[in-house]
N, C-alpha and C positions, 0 to 999 in steps of 0.2 A: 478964833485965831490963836489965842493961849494954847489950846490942845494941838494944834496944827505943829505951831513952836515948839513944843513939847517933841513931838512923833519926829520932827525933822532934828532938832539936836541929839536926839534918841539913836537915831539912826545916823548918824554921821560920829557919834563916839563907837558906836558899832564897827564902824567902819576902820575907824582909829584904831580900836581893841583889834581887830581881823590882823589891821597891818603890821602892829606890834609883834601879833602871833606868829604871823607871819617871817618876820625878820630873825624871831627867836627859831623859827626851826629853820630856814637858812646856814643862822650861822652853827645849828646844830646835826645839822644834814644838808650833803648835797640837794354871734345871729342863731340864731334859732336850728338851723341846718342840721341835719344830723351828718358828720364828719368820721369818715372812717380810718383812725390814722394809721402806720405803717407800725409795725409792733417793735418795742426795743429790741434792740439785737443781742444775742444772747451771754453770756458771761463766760469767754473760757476760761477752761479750767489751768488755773496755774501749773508749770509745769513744776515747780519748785526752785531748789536751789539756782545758782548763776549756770548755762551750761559749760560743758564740758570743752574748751575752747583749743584741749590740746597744750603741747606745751611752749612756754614764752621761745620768740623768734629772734631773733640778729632787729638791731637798730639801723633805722639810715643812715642817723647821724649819730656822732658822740655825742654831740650838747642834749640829744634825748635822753642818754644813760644818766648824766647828771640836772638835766631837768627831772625826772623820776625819782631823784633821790633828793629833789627839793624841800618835798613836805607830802602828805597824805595825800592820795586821789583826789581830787574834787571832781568828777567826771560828771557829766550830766546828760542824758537824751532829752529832746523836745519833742514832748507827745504828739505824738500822730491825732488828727481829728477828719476822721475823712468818710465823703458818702462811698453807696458803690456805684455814684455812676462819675464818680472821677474819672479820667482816665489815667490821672498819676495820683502814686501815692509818696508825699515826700520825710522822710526819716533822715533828719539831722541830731544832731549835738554836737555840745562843745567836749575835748578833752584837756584838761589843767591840774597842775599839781599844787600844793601849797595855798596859805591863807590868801596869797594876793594875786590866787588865777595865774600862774603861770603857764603860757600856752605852748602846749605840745605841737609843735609843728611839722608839717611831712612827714609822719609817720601812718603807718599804716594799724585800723581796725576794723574787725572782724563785726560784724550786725547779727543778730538771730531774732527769733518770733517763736512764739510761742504759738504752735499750731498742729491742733487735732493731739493736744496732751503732751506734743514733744516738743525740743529744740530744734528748731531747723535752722541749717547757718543761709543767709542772705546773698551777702557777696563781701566782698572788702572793698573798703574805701580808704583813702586817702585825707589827711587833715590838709586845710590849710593854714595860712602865714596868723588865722587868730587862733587854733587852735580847733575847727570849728570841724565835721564832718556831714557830706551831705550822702544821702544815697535813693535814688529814683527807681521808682516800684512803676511800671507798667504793663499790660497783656496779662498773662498767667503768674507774673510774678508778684502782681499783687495782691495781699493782706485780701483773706476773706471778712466776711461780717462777723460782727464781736468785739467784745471788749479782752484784751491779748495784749498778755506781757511781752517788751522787747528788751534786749541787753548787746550793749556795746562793750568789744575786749578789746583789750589793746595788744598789737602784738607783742612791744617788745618787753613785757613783765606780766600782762595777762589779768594787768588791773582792768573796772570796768564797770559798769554803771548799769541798773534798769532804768528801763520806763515803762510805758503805757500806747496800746494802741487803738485807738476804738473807730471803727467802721458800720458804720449804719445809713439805714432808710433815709433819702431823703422825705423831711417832712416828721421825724420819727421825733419825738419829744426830750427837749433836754431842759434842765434845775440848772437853773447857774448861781452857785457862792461867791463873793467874796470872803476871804479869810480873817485877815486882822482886826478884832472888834466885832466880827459878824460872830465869826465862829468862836475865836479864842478869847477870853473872858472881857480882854478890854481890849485897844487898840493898840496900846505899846505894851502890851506882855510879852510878845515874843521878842524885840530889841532888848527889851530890860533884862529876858531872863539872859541874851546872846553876853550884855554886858557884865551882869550880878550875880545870873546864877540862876537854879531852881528852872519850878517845871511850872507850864504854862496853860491854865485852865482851859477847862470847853466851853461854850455858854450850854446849861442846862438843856437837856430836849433836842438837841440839835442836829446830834449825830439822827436820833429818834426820828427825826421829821425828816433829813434826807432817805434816812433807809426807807422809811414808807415811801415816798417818793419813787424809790427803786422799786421797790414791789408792788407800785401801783404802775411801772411800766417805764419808765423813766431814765434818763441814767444823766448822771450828776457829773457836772464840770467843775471847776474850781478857778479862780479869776484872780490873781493877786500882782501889787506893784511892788513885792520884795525885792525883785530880781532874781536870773536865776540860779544865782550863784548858790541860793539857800534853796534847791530844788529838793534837796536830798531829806534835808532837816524838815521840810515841809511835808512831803510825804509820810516818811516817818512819823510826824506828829498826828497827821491824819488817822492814819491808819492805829495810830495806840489809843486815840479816845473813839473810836469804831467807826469812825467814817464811812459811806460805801466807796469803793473804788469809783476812780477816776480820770479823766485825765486834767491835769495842771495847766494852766496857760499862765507864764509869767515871759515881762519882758526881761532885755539882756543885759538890762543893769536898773540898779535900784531909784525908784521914785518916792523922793519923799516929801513936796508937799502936794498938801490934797487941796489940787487946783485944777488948773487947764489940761496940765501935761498929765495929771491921773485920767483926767477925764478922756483926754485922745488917746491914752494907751490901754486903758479897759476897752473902750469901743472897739481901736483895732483888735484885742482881742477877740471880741463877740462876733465882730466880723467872721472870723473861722466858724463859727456857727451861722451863716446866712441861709444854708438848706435846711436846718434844720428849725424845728418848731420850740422857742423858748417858751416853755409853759409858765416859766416864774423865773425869777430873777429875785435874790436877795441880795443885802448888805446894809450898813449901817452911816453913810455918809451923803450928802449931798452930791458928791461925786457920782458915787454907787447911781441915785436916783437918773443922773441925767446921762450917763454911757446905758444903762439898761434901756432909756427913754429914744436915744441916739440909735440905738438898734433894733427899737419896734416893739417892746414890751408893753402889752398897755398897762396901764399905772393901776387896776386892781390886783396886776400880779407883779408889780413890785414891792416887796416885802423889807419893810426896815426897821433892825433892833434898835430898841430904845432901851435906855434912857440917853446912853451915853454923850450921844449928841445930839438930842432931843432940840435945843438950841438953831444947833446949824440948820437941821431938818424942816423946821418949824414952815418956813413960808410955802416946801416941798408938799407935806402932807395939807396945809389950811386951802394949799389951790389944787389938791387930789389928785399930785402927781404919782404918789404914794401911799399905803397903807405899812401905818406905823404899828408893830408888835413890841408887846413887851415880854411874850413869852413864845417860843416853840412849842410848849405844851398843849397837842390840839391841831395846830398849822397843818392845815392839807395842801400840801404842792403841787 
């Protein structure tokens, strides 16, 4: 309960600190069976840089030109996670300026994908009244198999945001992480370092044991109740202690005790993966254990780092809901 205390005041001066920043650039700027699974879907190849989206366009509104000059991009996409035998594929995000999400409203941006090594543009859409934009893929216009960078531009200054797309087999095998504590050295390292400063460890082995994972066929999701206003910052961290690529699943604003409400909003995440076959499930909380448990994982392939709250876990691993690790070193997913 003390840790829990912790991680929730942690995150709510977070929050505090954001709004401060926030105001500062305001006023400084406008069985046995043998089973034959479906194979992972392959990895395209990044096309590089952001595409070339042409040059920034006329605003609808005015209060766009000076929401834009509120404060830095925050832009974000919401990864696509989709079989091929969807018959939609849906590609939203939000776009916002400034520490305190300020939502760009009725404006129009531009989608691309990354497909067959190039940029190809989507279509344009339209935000609405939260900032938020949706765009529906159906017929030939949908996203082939693979794991494929997408980027949202905005027209009227040409800001704009990646993300991730991944489209596979149903049935095809997916590793699902959570983040805070699993992956990064403890559970408030990243709040701490948001508030204090400094760079935020990886737990040993860990990057190691997802990448096997990937090259033993796999491809690796990532599960967190940051919110997704820190989609950007999470990526990025990913990606600088070697992660393999992935797509993110976070909800759209921050959770911070580790109770009910983590519990029902990991599940609804995992849910997005119902076609597909969860080979393992990690994380490091009692939460972790029973959304993983919520969505079919059986409990020798729920995997939880210890020590850290070895405590809370305790009654999870002695009735063999879980299997407690104290190390990645070794861990086959």
């Amino acid at each position: 309960m003390v840790r829990g205390v912790q991680f929730l005041g942690a995150m709510r001066l977070v929050e505090l600190c954001l709004l401060i920043s926030a105001t500062a650039c305001a006023t400084e700027r406008v069985d046995d069976a043998t089973v034959t699974l479906p194979p992972a879907p392959p990895i395209n190849a990044k096309c590089g840089a952001a595409p070339d989206a042409g040059p920034a366009g006329e605003w609808r509104h005015l209060t766009s030109k000076v929401i834009s000059a509120y404060g830095e991009p925050h832009h974000r996409g919401t990864d696509l996670i989709a079989t091929l035998d969807d018959a939609t594929q849906r590609l939203a995000g939000r776009i916002a300026y400034g520490g305190t999400d300020k939502d760009l409203e009725d404006e129009d941006v531009d989608v691309f994908a990354c497909v067959a090594d190039m940029w190809q543009p989507l279509a344009r859409v339209r935000t609405d009244e939260e900032g938020r934009f949706t765009l529906s893929l159906t017929g030939d216009q949908r996203l082939p198999m693979g794991m494929r960078d997408l980027y949202v531009s905005v027209v009227g200054d040409r800001s704009g945001a990646a993300f991730v797309g991944f489209v596979g087999a149903a049935g095809a095998r997916v590793v699902v992480s959570d983040v805070d504590g699993t992956l990064t050295g403890s559970e408030n390292a990243y709040p701490t370092a948001l508030v204090v400063g400094g760079d935020v460890p990886a737990q040993p082995d860990a990057a190691a044991a997802l990448t096997a994972a990937v090259a033993g066929g796999a491809t690796v999701v990532y599960i967190t109740t940051r919110g997704d206003r820190f989609t950007q910052d999470t990526r990025d961290w990913l990606a600088a202690n070697g992660f393999p690529r992935g797509p993110v699943k976070m909800p759209t604003s921050i959770i911070t005790t580790p109770g009910d409400e983590t519990i029902e909003a990991k599940t609804s995440m995992l849910g997005a993966l119902a076609a597909f076959q969860i080979a393992a499930g990690v994380g490091n909380r009692h939460t972790d254990v029973a959304a993983y448990t919520n969505a079919g994982v059986p409990a020798d392939r729920i995997y939880i780092k210890l020590p850290e709250f070895d405590e809370e876990v305790a009654d999870d691993l002695a009735a063999g809901r879980a299997v407690g690790i104290d190390t990645y070193a070794g861990l086959t997913l």
